[in-house]
N, C-alpha and C positions, 0 to 999 in steps of 0.2 A: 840799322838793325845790328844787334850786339852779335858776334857770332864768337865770344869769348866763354860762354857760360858752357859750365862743365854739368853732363848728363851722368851718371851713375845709377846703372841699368843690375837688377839682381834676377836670377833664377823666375823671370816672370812669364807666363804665357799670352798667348797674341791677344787675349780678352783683358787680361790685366794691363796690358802694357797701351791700350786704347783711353785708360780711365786715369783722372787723376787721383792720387794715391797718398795717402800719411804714411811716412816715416817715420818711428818713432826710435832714438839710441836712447841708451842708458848707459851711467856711470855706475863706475864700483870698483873697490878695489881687492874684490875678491876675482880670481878667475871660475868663470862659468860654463858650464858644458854646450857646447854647441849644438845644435839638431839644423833639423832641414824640416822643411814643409813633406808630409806626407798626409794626402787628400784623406778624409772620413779621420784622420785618425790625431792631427796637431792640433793642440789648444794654443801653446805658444811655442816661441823657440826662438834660440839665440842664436845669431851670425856674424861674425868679426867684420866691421865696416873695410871697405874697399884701399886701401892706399891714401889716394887722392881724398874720398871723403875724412878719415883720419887726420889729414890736414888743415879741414875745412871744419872740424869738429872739437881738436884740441884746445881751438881759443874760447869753448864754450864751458869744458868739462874741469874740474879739478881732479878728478878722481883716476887711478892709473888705468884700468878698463874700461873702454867704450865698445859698446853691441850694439847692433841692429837687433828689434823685437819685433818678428812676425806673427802671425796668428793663424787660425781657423782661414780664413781668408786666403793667404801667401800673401799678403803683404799686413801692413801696423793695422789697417783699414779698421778690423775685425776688433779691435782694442777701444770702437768706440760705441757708445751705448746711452742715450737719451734715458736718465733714470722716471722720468715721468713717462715712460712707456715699460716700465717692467712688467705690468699686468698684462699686458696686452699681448695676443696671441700669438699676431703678426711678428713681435720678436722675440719669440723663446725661446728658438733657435739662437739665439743671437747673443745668449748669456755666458757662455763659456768659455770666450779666451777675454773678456774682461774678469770674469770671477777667477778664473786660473792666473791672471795677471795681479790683480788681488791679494790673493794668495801668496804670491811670489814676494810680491812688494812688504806684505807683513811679516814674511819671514826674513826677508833681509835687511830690515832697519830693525830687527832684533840688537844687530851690530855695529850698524853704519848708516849714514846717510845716503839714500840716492837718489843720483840725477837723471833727470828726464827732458830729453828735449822731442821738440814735434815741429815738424816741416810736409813741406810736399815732396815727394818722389824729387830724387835732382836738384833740390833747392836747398843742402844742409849749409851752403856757405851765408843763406840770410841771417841775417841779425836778430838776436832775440829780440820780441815786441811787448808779449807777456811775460810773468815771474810769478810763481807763486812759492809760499811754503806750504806743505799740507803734513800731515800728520795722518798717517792710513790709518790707524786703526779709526778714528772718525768717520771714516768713509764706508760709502755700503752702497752697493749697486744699484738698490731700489730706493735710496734716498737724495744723496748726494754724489753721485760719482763724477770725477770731474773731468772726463770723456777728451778727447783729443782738440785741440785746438792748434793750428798753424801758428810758427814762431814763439812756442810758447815752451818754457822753461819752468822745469818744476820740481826741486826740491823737498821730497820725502824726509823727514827728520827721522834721526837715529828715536827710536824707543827710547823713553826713560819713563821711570816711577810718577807715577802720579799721584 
């Protein structure tokens, strides 16, 4: 048994911390405001990765800020969204810290390019497995939205004229 692997635990309660969970950081090299999960009332929100994660995230990111993105949920979880169920009752609850993420993401490759990466809870030192490039403004929640995947790396392109 490995007993080398390093655990990085955030602000999670005893129900969260039972489940397996997406991480989701982002690059950028703008600085961003930070929040905290507050229940009924977060769509997302940003958190400065731990020290040790920082370490284990550098070798992924170009960009000089790396965050942790939370959600509705308290953890990235809440950031993922099956667009073949947007009609569907059962999650309409469920549209608002990706549409808020959305949101976020078109307004900051007005500038820049950003980076995305997606792991499990405790697992930022895996190696990326996926790569994509996407372009948000392509993307729309009830069509294609390209929802969270483990080990997967994904480059938002800067805006430009079309």
């Amino acid at each position: 048994m490995n007993t080398s692997k390093k655990y990085y635990v955030r602000n999670f309660d005893a129900e969260t911390l039972t489940k397996m969970c997406y991480t989701v950081y982002i690059g950028t090299n703008k600085v961003l405001e930070l929040g905290q999960f507050v229940p009924e009332q977060t769509d997302i929100y940003f958190e400065n990765p731990t020290d040790e994660e920082l370490i284990e995230l550098r070798e992924k990111f170009t960009k000089q800020n790396i965050y942790y993105i939370g959600s509705d949920t308290n953890c990235s979880c809440g950031l993922d969204f099956p667009s073949q169920l947007y009609d569907s009752p059962d999650w309409a609850e469920n549209k608002k810290s990706p549409l808020k993420f959305i949101d976020f993401l078109k307004e900051a490759t007005i500038d820049e390019d950003i980076e995305f990466y997606c792991c499990w809870t405790g697992d930022c030192e895996s190696k990326i497995e996926h790569n994509q490039v996407i372009d948000i403004r392509e993307i729309s929640l009830d069509k294609n939205y390209f929802g969270l995947t483990e080990k997967e790396f994904i480059n938002f392109k800067q805006q430009t004229t079309k």
